[in-house]
BALOBA-1460 file (C-alpha; in Angstrom, 3 decimals):
// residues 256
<rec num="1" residu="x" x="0.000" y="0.000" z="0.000"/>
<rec num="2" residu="x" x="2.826" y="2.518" z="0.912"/>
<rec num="3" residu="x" x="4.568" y="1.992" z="-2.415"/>
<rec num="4" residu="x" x="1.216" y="2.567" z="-4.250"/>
<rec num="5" residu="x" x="0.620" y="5.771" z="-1.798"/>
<rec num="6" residu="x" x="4.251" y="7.198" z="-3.425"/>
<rec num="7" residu="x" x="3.863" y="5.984" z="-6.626"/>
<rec num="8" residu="x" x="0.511" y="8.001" z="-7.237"/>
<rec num="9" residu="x" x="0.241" y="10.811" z="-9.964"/>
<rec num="10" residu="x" x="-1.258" y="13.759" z="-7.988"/>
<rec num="11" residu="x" x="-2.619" y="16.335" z="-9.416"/>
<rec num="12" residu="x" x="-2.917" y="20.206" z="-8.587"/>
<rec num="13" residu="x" x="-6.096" y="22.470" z="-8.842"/>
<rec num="14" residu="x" x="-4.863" y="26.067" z="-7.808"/>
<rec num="15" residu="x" x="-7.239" y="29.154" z="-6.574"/>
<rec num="16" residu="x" x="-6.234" y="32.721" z="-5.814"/>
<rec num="17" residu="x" x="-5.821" y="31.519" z="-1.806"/>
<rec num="18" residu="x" x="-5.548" y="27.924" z="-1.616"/>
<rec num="19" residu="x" x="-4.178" y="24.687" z="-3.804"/>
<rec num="20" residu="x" x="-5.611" y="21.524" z="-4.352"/>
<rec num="21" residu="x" x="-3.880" y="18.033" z="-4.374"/>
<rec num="22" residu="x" x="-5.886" y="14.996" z="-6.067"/>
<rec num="23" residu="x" x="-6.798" y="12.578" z="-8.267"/>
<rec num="24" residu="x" x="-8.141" y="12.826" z="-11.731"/>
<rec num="25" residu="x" x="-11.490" y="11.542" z="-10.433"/>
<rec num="26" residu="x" x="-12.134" y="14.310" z="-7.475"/>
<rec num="27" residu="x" x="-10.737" y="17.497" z="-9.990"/>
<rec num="28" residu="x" x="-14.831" y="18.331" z="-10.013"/>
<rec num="29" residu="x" x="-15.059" y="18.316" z="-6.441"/>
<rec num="30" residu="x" x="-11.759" y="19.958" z="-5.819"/>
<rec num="31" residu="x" x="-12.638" y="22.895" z="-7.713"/>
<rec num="32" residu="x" x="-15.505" y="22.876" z="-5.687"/>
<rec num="33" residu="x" x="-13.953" y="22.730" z="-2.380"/>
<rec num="34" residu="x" x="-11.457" y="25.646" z="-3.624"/>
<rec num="35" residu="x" x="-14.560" y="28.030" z="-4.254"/>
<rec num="36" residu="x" x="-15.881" y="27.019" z="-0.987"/>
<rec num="37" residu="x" x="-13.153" y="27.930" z="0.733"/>
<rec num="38" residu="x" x="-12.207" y="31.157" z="-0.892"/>
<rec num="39" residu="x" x="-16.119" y="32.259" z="0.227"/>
<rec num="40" residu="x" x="-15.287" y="31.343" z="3.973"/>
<rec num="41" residu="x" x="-12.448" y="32.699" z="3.793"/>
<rec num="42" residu="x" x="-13.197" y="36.852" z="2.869"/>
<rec num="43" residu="x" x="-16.259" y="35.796" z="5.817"/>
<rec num="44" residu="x" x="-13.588" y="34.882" z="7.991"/>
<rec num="45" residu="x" x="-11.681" y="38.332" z="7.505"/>
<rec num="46" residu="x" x="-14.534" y="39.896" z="8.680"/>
<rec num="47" residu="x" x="-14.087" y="38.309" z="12.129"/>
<rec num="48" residu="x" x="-10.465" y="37.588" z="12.729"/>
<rec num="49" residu="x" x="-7.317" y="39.783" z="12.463"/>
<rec num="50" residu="x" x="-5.380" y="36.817" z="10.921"/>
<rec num="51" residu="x" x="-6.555" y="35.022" z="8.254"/>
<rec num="52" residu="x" x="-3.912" y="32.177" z="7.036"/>
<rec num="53" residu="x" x="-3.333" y="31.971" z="2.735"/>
<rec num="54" residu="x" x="-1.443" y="29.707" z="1.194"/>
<rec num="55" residu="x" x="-3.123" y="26.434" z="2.386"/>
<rec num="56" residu="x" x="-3.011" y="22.926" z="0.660"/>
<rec num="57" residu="x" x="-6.003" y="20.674" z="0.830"/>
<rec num="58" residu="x" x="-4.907" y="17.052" z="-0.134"/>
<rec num="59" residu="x" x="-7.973" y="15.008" z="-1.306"/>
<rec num="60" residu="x" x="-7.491" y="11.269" z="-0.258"/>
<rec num="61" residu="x" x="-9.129" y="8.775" z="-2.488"/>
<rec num="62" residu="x" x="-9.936" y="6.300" z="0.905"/>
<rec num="63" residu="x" x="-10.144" y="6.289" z="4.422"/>
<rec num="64" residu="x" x="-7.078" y="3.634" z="4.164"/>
<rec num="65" residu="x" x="-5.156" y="6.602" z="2.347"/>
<rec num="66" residu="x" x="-5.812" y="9.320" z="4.940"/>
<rec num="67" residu="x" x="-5.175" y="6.942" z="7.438"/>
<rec num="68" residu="x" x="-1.490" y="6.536" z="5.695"/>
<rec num="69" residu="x" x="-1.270" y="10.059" z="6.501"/>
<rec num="70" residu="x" x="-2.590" y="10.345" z="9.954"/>
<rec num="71" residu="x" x="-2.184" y="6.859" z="11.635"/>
<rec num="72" residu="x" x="-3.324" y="8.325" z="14.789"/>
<rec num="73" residu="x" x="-6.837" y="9.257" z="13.004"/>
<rec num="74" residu="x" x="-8.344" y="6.318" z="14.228"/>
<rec num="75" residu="x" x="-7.700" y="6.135" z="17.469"/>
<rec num="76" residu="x" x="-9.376" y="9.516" z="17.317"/>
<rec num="77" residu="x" x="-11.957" y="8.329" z="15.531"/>
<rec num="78" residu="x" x="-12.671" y="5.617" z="17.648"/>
<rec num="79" residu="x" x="-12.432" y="7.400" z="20.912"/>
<rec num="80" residu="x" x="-15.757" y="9.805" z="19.477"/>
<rec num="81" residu="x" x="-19.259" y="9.146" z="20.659"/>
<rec num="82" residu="x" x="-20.442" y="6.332" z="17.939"/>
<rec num="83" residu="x" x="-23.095" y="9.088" z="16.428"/>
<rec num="84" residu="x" x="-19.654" y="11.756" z="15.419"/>
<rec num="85" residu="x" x="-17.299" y="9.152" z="14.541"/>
<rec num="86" residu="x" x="-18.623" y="9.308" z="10.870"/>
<rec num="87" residu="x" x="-17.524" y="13.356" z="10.843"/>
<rec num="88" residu="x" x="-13.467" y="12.553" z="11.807"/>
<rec num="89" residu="x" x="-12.852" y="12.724" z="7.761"/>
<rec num="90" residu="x" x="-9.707" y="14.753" z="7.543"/>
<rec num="91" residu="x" x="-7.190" y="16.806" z="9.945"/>
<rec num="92" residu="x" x="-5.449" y="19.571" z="9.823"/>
<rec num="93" residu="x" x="-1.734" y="20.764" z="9.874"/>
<rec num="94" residu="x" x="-0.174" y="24.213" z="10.230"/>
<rec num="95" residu="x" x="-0.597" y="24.756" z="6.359"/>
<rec num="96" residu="x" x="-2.176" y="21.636" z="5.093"/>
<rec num="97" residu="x" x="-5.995" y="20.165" z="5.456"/>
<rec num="98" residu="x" x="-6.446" y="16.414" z="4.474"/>
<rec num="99" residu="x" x="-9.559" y="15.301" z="3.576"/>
<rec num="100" residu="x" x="-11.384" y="12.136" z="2.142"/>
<rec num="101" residu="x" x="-12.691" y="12.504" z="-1.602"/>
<rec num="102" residu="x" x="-16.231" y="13.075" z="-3.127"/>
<rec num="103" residu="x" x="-17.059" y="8.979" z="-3.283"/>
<rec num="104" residu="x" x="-15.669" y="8.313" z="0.398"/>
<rec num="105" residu="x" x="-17.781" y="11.383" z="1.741"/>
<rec num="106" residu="x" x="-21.050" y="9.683" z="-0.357"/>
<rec num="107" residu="x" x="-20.739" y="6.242" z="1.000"/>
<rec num="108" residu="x" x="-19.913" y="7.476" z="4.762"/>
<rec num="109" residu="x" x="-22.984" y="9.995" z="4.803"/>
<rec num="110" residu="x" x="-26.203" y="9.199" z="6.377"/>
<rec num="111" residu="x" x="-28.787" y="11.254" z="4.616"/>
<rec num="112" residu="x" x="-28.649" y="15.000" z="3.021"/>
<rec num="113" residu="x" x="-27.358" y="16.362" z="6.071"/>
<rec num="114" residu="x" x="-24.632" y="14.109" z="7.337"/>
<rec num="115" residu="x" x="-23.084" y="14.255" z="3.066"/>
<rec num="116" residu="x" x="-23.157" y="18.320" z="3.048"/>
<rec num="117" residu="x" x="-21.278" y="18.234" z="7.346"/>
<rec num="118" residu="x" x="-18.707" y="15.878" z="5.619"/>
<rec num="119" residu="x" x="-18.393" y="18.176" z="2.094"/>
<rec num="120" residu="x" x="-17.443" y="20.686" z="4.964"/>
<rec num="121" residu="x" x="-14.651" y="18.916" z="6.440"/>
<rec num="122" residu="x" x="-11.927" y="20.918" z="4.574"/>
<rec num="123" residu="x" x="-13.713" y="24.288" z="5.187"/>
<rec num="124" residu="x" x="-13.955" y="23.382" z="9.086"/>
<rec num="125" residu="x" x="-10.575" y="22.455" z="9.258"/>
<rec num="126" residu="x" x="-9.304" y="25.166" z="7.609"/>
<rec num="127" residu="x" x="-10.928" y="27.214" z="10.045"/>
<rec num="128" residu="x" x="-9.195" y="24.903" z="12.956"/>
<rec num="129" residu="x" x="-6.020" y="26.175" z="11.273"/>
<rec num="130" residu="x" x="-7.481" y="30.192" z="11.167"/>
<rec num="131" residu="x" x="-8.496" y="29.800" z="15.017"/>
<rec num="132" residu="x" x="-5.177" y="28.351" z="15.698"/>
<rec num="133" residu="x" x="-3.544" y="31.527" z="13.907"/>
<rec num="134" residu="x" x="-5.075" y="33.908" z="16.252"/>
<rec num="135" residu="x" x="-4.877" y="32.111" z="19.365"/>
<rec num="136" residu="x" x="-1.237" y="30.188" z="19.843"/>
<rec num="137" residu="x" x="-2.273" y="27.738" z="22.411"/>
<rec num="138" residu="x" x="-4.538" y="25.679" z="20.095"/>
<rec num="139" residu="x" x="-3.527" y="23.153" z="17.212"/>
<rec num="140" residu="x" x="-2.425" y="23.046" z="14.484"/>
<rec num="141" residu="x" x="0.396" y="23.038" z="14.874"/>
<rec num="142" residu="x" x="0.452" y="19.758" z="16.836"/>
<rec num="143" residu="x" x="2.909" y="19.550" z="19.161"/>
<rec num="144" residu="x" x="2.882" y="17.486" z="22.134"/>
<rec num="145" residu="x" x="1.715" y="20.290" z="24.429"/>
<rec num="146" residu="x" x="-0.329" y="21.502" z="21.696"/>
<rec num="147" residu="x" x="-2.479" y="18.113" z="21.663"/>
<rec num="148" residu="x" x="-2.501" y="17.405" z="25.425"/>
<rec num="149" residu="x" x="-4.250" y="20.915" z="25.479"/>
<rec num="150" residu="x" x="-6.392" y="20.028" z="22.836"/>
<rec num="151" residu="x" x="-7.707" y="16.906" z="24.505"/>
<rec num="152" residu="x" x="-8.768" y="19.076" z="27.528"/>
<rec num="153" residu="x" x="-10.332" y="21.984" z="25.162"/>
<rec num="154" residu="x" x="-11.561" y="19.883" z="22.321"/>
<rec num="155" residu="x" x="-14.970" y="21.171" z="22.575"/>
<rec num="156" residu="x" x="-14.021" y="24.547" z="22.297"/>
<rec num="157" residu="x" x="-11.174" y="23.839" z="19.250"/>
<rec num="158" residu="x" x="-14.034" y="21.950" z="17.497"/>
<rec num="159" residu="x" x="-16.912" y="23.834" z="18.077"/>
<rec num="160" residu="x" x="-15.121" y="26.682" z="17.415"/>
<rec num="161" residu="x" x="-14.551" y="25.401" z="13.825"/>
<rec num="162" residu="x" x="-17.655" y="24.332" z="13.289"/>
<rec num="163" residu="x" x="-19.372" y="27.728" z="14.359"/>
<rec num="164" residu="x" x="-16.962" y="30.248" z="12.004"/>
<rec num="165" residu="x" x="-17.748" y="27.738" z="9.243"/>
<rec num="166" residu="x" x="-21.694" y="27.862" z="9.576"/>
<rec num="167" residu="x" x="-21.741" y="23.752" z="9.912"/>
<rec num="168" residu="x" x="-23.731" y="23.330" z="13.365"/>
<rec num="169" residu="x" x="-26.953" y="22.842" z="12.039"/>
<rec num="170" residu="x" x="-25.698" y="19.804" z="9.662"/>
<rec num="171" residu="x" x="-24.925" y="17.749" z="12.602"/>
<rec num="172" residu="x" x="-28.596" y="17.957" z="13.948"/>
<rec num="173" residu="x" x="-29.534" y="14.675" z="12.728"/>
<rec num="174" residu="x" x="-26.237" y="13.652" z="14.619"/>
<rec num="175" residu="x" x="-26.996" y="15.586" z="17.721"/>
<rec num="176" residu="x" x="-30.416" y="13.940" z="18.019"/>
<rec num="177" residu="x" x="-28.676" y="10.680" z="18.007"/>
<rec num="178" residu="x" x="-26.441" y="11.242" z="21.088"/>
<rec num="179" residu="x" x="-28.794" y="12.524" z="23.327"/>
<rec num="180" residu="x" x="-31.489" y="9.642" z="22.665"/>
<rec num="181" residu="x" x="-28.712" y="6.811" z="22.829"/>
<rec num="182" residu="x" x="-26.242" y="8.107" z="25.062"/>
<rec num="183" residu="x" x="-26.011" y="8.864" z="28.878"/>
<rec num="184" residu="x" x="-26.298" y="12.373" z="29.672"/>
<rec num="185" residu="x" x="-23.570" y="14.957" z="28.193"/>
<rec num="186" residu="x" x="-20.534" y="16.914" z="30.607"/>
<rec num="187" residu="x" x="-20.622" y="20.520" z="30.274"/>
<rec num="188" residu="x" x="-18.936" y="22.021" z="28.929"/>
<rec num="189" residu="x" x="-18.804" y="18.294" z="26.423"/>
<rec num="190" residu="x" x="-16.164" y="15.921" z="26.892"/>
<rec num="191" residu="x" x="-13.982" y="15.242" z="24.248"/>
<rec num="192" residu="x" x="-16.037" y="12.283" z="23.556"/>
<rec num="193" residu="x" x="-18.474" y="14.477" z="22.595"/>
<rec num="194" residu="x" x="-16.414" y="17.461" z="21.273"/>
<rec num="195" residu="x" x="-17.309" y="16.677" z="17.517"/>
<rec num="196" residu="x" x="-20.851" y="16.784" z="17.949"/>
<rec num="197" residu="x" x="-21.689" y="18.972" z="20.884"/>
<rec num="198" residu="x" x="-18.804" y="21.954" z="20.904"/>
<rec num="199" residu="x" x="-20.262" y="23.762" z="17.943"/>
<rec num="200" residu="x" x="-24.012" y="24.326" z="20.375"/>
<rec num="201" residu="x" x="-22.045" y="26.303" z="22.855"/>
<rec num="202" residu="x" x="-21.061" y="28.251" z="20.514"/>
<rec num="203" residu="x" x="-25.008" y="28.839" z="18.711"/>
<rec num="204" residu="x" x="-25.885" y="29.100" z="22.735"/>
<rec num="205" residu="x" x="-23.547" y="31.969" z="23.285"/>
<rec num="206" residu="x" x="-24.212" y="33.603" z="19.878"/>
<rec num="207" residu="x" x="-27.985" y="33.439" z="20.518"/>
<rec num="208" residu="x" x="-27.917" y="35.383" z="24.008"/>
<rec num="209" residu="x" x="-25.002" y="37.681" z="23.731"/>
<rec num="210" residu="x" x="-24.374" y="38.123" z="19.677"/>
<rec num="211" residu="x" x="-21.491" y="36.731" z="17.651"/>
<rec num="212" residu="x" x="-18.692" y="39.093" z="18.862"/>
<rec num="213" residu="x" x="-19.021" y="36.963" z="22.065"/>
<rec num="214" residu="x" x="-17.930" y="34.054" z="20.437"/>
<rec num="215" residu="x" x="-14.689" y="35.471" z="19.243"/>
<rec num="216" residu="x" x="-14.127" y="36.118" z="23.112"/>
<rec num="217" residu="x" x="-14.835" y="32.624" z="23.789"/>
<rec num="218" residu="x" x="-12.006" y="31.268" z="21.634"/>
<rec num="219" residu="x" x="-9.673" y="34.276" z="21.701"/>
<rec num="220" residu="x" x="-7.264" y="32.835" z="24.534"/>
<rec num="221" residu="x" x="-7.415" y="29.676" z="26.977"/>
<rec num="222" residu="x" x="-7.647" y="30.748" z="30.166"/>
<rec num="223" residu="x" x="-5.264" y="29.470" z="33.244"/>
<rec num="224" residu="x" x="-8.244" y="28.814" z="35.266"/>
<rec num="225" residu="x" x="-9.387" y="26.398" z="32.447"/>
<rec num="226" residu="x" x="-12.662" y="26.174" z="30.397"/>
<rec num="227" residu="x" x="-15.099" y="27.656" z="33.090"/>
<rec num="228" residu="x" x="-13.140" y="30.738" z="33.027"/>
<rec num="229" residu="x" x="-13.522" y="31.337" z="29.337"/>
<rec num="230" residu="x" x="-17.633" y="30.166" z="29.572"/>
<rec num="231" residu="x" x="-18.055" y="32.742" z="32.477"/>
<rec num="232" residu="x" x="-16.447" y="35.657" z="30.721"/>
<rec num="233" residu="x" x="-17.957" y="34.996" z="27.486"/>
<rec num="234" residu="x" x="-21.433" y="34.456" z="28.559"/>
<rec num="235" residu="x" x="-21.311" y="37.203" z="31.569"/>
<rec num="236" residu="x" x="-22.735" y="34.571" z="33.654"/>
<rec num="237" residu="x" x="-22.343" y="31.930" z="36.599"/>
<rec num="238" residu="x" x="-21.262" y="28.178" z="35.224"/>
<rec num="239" residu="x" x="-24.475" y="26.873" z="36.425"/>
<rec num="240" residu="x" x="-26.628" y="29.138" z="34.587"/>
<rec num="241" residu="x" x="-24.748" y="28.743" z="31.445"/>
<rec num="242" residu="x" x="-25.369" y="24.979" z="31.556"/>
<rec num="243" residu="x" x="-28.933" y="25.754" z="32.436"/>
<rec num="244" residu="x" x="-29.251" y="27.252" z="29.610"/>
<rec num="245" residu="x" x="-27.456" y="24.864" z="26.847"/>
<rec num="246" residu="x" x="-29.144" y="22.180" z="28.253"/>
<rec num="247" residu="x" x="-32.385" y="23.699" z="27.494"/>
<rec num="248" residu="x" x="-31.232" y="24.263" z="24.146"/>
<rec num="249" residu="x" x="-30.330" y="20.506" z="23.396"/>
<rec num="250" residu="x" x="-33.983" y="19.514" z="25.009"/>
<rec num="251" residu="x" x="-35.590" y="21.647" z="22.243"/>
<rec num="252" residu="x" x="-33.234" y="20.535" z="19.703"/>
<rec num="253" residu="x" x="-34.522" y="17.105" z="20.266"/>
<rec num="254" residu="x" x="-38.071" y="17.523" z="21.067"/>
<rec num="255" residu="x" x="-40.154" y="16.773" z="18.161"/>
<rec num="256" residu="x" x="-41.257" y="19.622" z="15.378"/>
């Protein structure tokens, strides 16, 4: 497989911000991606005072590929609540987002929803790696500090992401799931639950106070850890907050 992996003829699709690395059969879908990303990216100058060109998204053909890449995807993977596991498609790197291709994103999906949360992968990522560029204590890059810290603030790395890339409400469906087949969520969400429940703090906090609050949330990590950065952002006590996400999951689920 490795020798395959080197021996492969990629290809490059080039926009005035990013370049694409694929095969023949995703060029469609990584001239797609490219436009995609250019659009988030002029929304995400709007809201951040560094804004990272000069990114590479590789398109893997198959999981086994991107795997090849990130052996420690996985792991990840498998540590995820069963009902996000489907969304760990790519990772990032300081100037580099992998992804999987067009036909591995169609046979992963599970309805409408699920296909256009995976299409986002790269533009999520990429704004991983634009969140990462204004606040130095989150990945990418991944050192080992880097990721110990991002296993304690993984909701707010991934949610985060999600939020600045407009993805939460694709992982509805998703979000459903957990709370009907799962015990009872942490708050703020474990990192079990980082992929599916971090971006709703984030629609929470933009709901009550407006979406410059958000950028507070994520500006810095706080020495007194994630409570601090909840209680400043919100203006409120920790139990209150939680009071009030919780309420927001119970009328995500309830019916109509």
């Amino acid at each position: 497989m490795l020798s395959t992996l080197l021996a492969m003829t990629w290809i490059e699709t080039t926009s005035l911000t990013f370049t694409a690395r694929h095969e023949d059969g995703d060029t469609a879908f990584a001239e797609v991606l490219l436009d995609r990303l250019e659009d988030l990216s002029l929304k995400l100058e709007d809201r951040f005072e560094v804004v990272p060109g000069g990114v590479t998204v590789v398109v893997h053909p198959s999981p086994a590929w991107l795997t090849m890449a990130h052996p420690f995807l996985p792991a990840v993977r498998w540590s995820a609540a069963p009902a996000g596991r489907r969304y760990l498609a790519g990772w990032p790197m300081a100037t580099e987002v992998h992804v999987l291709g067009q036909a591995s994103m169609e046979k992963r999906a599970a309805g409408d929803a699920s296909f256009e949360a995976l299409r986002g992968t790269a533009e999520r990522l990429y704004t991983q790696i634009v969140l990462a560029a204004n606040n130095h204590d989150i990945p990418p890059p991944w050192t080992p500090t880097r990721f110990f810290r991002y296993l304690r603030w993984a909701w707010l790395v991934e949610g985060g992401a999600q939020h600045f890339s407009r993805q939460v409400d694709f992982y509805r469906g998703a979000v459903i799931r957990r709370m009907r087949e799962g015990r009872r969520p942490s708050f703020p969400p474990s990192r079990r639950d980082a992929i599916l429940l971090g971006g709703t703090v984030f629609e929470v906090l933009e709901e009550y106070r407006g979406g410059g609050a958000c950028e507070l949330l994520i500006a810095r990590l706080r020495r007194d850890g994630p409570k601090a950065n909840l209680e400043a952002a919100f203006d409120l006590r920790m139990p209150d907050i939680e009071v009030m996400w919780r309420k927001y999951l119970r009328d995500l689920v309830r019916p109509g």
